[in-house]
C-alpha positions in Angstrom: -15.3 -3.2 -5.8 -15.9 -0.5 -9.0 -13.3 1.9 -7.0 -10.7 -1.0 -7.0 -11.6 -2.1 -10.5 -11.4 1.6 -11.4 -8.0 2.0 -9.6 -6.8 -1.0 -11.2 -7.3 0.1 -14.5 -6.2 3.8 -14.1 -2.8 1.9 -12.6 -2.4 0.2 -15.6 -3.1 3.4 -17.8 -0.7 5.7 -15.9 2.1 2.6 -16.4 1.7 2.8 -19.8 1.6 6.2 -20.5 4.8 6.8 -18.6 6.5 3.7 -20.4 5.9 5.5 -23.7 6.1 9.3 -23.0 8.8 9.5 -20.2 11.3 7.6 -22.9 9.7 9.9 -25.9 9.7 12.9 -23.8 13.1 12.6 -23.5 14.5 11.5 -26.7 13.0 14.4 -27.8 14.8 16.7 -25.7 18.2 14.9 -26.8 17.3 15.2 -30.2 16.8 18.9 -30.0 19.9 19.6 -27.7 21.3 17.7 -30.7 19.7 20.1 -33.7 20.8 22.9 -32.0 24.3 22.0 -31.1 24.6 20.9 -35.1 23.1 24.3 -36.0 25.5 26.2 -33.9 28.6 24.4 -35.4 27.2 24.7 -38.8 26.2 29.1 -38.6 29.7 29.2 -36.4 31.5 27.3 -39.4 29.9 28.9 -42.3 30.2 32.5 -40.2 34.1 31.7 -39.8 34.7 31.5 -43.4 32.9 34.8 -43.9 35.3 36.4 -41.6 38.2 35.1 -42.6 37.9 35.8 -46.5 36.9 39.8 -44.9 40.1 39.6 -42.9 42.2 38.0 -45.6 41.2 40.8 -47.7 41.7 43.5 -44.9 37.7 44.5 -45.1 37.6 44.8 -41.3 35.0 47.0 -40.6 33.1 45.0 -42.3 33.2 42.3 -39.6 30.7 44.2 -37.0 27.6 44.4 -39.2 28.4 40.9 -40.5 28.6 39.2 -37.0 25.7 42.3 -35.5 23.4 41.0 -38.7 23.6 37.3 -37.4 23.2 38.3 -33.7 19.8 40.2 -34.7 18.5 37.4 -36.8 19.0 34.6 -34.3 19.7 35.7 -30.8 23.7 34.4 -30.9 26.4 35.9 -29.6 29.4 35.9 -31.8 32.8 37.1 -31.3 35.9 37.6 -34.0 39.6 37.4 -33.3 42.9 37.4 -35.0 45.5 35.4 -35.3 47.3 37.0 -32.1 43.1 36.2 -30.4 42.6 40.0 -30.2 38.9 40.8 -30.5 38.0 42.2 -33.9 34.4 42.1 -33.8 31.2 41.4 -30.9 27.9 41.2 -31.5 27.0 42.9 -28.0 27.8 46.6 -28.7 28.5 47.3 -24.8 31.6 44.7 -25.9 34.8 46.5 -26.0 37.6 45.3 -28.9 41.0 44.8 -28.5 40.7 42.7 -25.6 43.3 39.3 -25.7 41.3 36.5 -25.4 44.3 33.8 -26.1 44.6 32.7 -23.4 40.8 31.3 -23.5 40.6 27.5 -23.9 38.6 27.9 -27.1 40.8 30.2 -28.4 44.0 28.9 -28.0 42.6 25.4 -29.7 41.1 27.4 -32.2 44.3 29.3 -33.0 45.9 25.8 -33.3 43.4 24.8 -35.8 41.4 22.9 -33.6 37.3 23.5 -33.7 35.8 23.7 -30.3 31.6 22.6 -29.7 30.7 22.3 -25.9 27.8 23.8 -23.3 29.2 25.9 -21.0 27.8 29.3 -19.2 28.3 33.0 -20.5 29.1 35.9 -18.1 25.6 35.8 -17.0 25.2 32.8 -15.9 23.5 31.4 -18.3 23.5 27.7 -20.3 25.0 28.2 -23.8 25.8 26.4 -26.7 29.1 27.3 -27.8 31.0 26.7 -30.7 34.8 28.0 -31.6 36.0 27.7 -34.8 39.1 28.6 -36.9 39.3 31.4 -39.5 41.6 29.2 -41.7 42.9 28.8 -45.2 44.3 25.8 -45.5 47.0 25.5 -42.5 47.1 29.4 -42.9 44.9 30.7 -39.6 44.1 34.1 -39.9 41.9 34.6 -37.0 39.4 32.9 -35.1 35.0 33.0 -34.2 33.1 32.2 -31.3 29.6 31.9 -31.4 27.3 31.1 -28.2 23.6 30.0 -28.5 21.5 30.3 -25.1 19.5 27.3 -24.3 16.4 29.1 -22.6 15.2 28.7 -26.6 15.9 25.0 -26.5 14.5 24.5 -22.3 11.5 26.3 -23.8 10.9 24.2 -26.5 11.4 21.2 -24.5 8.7 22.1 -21.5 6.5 22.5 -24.7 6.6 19.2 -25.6 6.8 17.9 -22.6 3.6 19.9 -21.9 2.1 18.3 -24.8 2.6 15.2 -23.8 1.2 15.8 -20.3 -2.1 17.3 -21.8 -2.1 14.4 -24.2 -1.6 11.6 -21.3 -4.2 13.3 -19.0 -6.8 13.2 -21.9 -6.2 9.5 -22.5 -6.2 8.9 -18.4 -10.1 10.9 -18.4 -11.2 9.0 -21.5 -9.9 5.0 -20.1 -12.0 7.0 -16.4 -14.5 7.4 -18.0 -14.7 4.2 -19.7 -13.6 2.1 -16.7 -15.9 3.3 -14.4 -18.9 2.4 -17.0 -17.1 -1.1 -17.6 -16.8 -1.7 -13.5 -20.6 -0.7 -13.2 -21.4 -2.6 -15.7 -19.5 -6.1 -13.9 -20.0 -4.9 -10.5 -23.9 -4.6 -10.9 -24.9 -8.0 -10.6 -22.7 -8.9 -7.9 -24.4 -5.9 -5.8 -27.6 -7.1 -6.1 -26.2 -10.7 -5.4 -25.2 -9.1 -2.4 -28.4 -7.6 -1.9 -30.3 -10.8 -2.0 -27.7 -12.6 0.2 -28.6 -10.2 3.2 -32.5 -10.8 2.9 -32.0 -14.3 2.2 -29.9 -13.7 5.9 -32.7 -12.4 7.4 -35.0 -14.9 6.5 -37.2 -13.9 3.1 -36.0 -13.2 -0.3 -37.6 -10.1 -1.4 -35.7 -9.4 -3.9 -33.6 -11.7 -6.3 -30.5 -10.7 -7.9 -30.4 -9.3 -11.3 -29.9 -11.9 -14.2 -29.9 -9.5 -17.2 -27.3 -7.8 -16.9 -22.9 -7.9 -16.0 -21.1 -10.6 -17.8 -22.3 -14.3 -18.7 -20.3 -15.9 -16.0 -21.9 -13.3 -13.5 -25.2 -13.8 -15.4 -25.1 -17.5 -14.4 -23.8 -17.6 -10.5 -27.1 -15.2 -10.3 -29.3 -17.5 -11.7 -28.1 -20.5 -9.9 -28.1 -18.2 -6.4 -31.5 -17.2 -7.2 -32.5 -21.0 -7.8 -30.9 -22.1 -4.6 -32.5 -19.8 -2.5 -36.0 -20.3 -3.8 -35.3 -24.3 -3.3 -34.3 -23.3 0.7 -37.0 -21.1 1.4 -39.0 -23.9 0.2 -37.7 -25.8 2.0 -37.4 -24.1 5.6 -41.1 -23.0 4.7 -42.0 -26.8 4.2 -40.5 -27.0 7.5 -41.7 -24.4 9.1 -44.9 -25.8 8.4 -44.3 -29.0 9.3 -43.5 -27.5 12.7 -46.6 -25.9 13.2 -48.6 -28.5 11.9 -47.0 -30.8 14.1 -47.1 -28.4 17.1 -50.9 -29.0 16.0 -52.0 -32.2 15.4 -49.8 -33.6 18.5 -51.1 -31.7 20.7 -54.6 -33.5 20.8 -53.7 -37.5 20.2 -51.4 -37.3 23.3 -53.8 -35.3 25.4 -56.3 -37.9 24.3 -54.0 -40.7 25.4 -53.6 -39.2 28.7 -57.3 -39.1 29.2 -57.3 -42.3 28.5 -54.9 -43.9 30.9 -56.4 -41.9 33.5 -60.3 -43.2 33.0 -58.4 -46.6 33.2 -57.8 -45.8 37.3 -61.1 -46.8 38.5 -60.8 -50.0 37.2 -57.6 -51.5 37.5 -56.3 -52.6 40.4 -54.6 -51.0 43.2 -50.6 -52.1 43.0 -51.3 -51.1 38.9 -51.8 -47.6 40.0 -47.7 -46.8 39.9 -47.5 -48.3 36.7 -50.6 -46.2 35.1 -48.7 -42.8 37.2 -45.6 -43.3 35.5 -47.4 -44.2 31.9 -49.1 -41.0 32.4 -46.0 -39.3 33.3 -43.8 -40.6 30.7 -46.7 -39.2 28.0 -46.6 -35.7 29.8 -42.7 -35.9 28.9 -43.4 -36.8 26.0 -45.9 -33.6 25.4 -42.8 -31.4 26.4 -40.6 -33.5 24.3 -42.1 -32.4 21.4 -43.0 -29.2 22.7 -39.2 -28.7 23.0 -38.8 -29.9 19.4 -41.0 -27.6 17.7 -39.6 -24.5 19.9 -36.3 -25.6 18.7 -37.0 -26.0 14.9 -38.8 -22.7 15.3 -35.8 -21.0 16.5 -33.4 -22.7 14.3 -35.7 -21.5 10.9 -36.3 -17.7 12.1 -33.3 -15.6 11.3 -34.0 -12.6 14.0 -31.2 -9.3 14.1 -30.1 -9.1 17.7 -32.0 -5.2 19.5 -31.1 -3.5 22.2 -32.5 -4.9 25.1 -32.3 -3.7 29.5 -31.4 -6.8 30.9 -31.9 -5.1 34.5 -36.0 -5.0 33.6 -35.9 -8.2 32.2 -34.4 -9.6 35.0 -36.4 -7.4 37.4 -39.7 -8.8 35.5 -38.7 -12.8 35.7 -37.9 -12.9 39.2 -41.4 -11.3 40.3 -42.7 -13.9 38.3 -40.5 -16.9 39.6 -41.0 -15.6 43.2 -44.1 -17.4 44.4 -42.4 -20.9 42.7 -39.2 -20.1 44.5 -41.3 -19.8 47.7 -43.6 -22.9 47.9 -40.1 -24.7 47.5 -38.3 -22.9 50.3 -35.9 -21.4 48.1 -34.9 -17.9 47.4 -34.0 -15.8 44.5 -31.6 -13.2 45.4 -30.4 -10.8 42.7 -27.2 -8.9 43.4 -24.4 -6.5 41.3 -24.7 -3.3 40.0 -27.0 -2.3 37.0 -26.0 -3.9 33.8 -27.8 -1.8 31.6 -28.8 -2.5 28.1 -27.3 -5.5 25.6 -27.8 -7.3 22.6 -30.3 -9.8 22.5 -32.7 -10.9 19.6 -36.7 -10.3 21.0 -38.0 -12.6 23.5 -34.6 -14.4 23.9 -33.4 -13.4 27.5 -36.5 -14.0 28.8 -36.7 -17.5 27.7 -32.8 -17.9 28.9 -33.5 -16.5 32.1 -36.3 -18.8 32.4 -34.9 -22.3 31.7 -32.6 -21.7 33.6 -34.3 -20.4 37.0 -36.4 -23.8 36.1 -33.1 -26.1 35.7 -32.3 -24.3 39.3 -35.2 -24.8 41.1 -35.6 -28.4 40.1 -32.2 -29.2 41.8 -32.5 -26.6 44.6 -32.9 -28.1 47.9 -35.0 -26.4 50.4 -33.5 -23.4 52.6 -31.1 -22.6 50.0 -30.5 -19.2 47.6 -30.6 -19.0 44.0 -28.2 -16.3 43.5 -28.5 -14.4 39.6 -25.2 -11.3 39.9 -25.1 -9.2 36.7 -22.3 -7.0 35.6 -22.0 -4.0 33.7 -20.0 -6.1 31.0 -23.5 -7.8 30.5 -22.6 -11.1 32.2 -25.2 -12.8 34.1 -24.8 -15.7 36.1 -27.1 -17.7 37.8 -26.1 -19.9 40.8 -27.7 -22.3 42.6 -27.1 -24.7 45.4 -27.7 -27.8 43.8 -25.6 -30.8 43.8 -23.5 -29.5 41.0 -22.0 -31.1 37.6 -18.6 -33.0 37.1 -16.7 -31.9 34.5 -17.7 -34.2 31.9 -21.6 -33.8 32.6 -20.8 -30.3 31.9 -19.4 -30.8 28.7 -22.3 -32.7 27.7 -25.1 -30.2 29.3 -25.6 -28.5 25.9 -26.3 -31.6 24.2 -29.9 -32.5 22.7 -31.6 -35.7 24.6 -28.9 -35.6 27.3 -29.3 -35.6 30.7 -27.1 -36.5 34.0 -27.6 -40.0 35.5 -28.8 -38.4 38.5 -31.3 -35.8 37.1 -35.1 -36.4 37.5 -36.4 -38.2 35.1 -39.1 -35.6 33.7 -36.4 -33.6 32.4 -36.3 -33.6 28.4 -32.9 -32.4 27.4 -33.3 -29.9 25.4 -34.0 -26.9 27.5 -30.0 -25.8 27.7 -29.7 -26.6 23.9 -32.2 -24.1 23.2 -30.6 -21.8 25.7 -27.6 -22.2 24.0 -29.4 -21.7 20.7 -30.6 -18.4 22.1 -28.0 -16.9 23.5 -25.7 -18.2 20.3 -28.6 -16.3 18.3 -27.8 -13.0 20.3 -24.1 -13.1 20.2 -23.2 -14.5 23.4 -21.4 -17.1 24.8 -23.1 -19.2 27.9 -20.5 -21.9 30.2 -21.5 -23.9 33.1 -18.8 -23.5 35.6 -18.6 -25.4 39.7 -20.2 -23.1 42.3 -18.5 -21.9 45.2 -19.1 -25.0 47.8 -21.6 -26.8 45.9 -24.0 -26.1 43.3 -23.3 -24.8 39.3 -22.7 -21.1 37.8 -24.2 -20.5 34.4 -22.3 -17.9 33.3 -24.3 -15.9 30.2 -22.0 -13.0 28.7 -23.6 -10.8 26.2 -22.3 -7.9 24.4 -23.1 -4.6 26.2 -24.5 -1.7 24.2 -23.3 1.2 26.5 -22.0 1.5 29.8 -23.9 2.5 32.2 -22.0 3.7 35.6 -21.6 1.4 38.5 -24.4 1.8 40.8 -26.7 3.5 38.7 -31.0 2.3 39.2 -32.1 2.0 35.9 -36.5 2.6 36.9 -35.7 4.0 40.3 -35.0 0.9 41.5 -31.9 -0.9 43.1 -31.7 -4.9 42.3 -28.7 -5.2 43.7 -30.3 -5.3 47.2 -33.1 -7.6 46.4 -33.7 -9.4 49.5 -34.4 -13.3 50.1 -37.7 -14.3 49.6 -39.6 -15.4 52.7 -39.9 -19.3 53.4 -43.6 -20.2 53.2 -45.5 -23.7 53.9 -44.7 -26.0 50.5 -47.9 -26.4 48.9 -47.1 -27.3 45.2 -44.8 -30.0 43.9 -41.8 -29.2 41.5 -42.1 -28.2 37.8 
């Protein structure tokens, strides 16, 4: 922001500069093309009187050191006729007299009596001022004078001003730099640090607070009030933060109590009230992960975490070792498949929790003899596909909503496993979709950006996933999670 404010007000300097020197510049090199055209007719007019009395009184030699004189003092040319336009006189001694120079424009006019004042070029070229005037008495001509000025005199005097007026306009252009770039420091400072504080208020903790002493009042004041608004939030999240864990706490031990409870009631109620008392103790072990699942998800919600690097393949590699034995009391298998995906972005802990509910969401509606298939791709897409029943399409547009659950689903479900998936992956920059299995079943499809690609087939550890084989099936000896 200083280098556009800084632009900004150099733009507006160099306009003004060039709306007043450009037109000054160049009235002033009319005005002197004027002065020397008027000084030209004035020297030619007062020169041709000179002549004329000399030639009116027959004094002609005098003419050469009269117009040679001139020619020395000012750098003219000048040249004298008679009243036939034979040369008389020239300044330039290489000149040769005698000549006829009646039939000349100038001359002829000035033999009529008829003064002549124009720019035009000379033998060599060159841009002259010339001016032709009669030698006259009265109507009586007796001869004529041309004198030519060269402009290099007037150019030169001309690029001097004009250089003037460059040096002039650059030193005003450094002085309004220097003084905008203290001026855009000086505005541009406090919204720095505002930026500043925004970013670590982003990450979580404001370290730092935004400077309130300096910039201008009404920058002054959105500081302040940004600096009182994120002291209210952060104590606010860490109010709730705390609530969290306190709650994660204190819950913990009135509902283990209350399950301790129901169960010392077994001996002594009677036998048909034993279903009621299993499912009382049930519904309070839901309840347990209930709130479990609440607290996990107001945790994640109040941490602000930068997505790392992380290698999905050993991630992946070290959740299915650890769902295996699971996997295998139910008869099911876990079968990873695709090439390496290599590394992606992922905030800490994140795709190990992903991967995790949603091997659990898999199992649970996994009937026995069946695969649960999980197929990376180098692009960083995982999915995970199981063999269950499946999802319609509206229970799948509903699956990422807190508290919901299918009319079909067990009932010790909670609801808010996918939402913190979702939360998760969200958190990471990722997108995850439930999509219908081929046959029957559900793909949840989790697409994460990659960091670098890695080429197809490579074995990130020395090991190649995708030829995991099927677990083997092994006697069920534990119920379902």
């Amino acid at each position: 922001m200083t280098t556009r404010l800084l632009l900004s007000y150099l733009a507006l300097t160099v306009l003004v500069l060039a709306a007043l020197e450009i037109p000054l510049g160049y009235l002033y090199a009319r005005g002197e093309t004027s002065r020397a055209s008027q000084s030209v007719e004035r020297d030619a007019s007062m020169l041709a009187e000179v002549t004329e009395e000399n030639i009116e009184k027959g004094r002609l030699d005098v003419l050469p050191d009269v117009v040679g004189d001139y020619a020395t003092r000012t750098g003219g040319h000048v040249v004298v006729t008679d009243r036939q336009g034979v040369v008389l006189a020239d300044s330039d001694p290489a000149a040769r007299t005698g000549l006829s120079l009646a039939a000349q424009p100038d001359i002829a006019r000035a033999l009529r009596n008829q003064p002549t004042v124009t720019t035009t070029t000379d033998g060599d070229g060159r841009d002259v001022l010339s001016a032709t005037m009669p030698g006259a008495s009265g109507t009586t001509i007796r001869g004529t004078l041309r004198l030519t000025y060269p402009l290099d005199q007037v150019g030169t005097r001309v690029h001097r001003i004009w250089g003037a007026l460059a040096l002039a306009g650059a030193c005003v252009l450094a002085a309004v730099a220097l003084v905008a770039f203290s001026l855009a420091r000086w505005i541009t400072r406090p919204l720095r640090t505002l930026e500043a504080a925004t970013t670590q208020l982003a990450e979580g903790q404001l370290t730092h607070p935004p400077d309130t002493t300096a910039g201008p009042p009404e920058l002054r004041r959105l500081a302040a009030s940004f600096t009182h608004t994120a002291t209210r939030l952060q104590h606010l999240l860490g109010a709730q933060q705390a609530f969290a864990s306190e709650a994660s706490h204190q819950l913990k031990t009135p509902l283990t109590a209350l399950r301790l409870r129901l169960e010392n009631f077994e001996p002594y109620l009677d036998a048909c009230a034993h279903p009621s008392l299993e499912e009382a103790v049930s519904e309070v072990e839901r309840l347990g992960r209930m709130v479990q699942g609440l607290l996990a998800l107001a945790r994640l919600e109040n941490t602000a975490t930068t997505p790392e690097p992380v290698d999905l393949d050993t991630v992946l590699a070290e959740r299915v070792a650890m769902w295996e034995p699971l996997a295998a009391e139910q008869y099911v298998a876990l079968d990873v498949t695709g090439p390496a995906a290599g590394q992606v972005w992922a905030i800490p802990g994140a795709l190990e929790q992903v991967i995790d509910n949603l091997l659990a969401n898999a199992l649970r509606v996994s009937p026995p003899s069946t695969t649960i298939t999980l197929h990376r791709t180098p692009a960083g897409e995982l999915h995970i596909i199981d063999q269950g029943p499946g999802m319609n399409d509206a229970d799948r547009e509903r699956a990422f909503d807190r508290f919901w659950r299918s009319s079909d689903s067990p009932h010790d479900g909670t609801g808010l496993g996918l939402p913190i998936v979702r939360h998760l992956v969200d958190a990471s920059g990722g997108t995850i979709t439930l999509h219908p299995a081929p046959g029957t079943g559900l793909d949840a499809r989790i697409h994460l950006r990659p960091v670098t690609p890695r080429p197809r087939g490579a074995r990130p550890g020395g090991e190649d996933f995708g030829s995991h084989r099927p677990l083997s099936r092994r006697p069920h000896t534990a119920g379902r999670r």
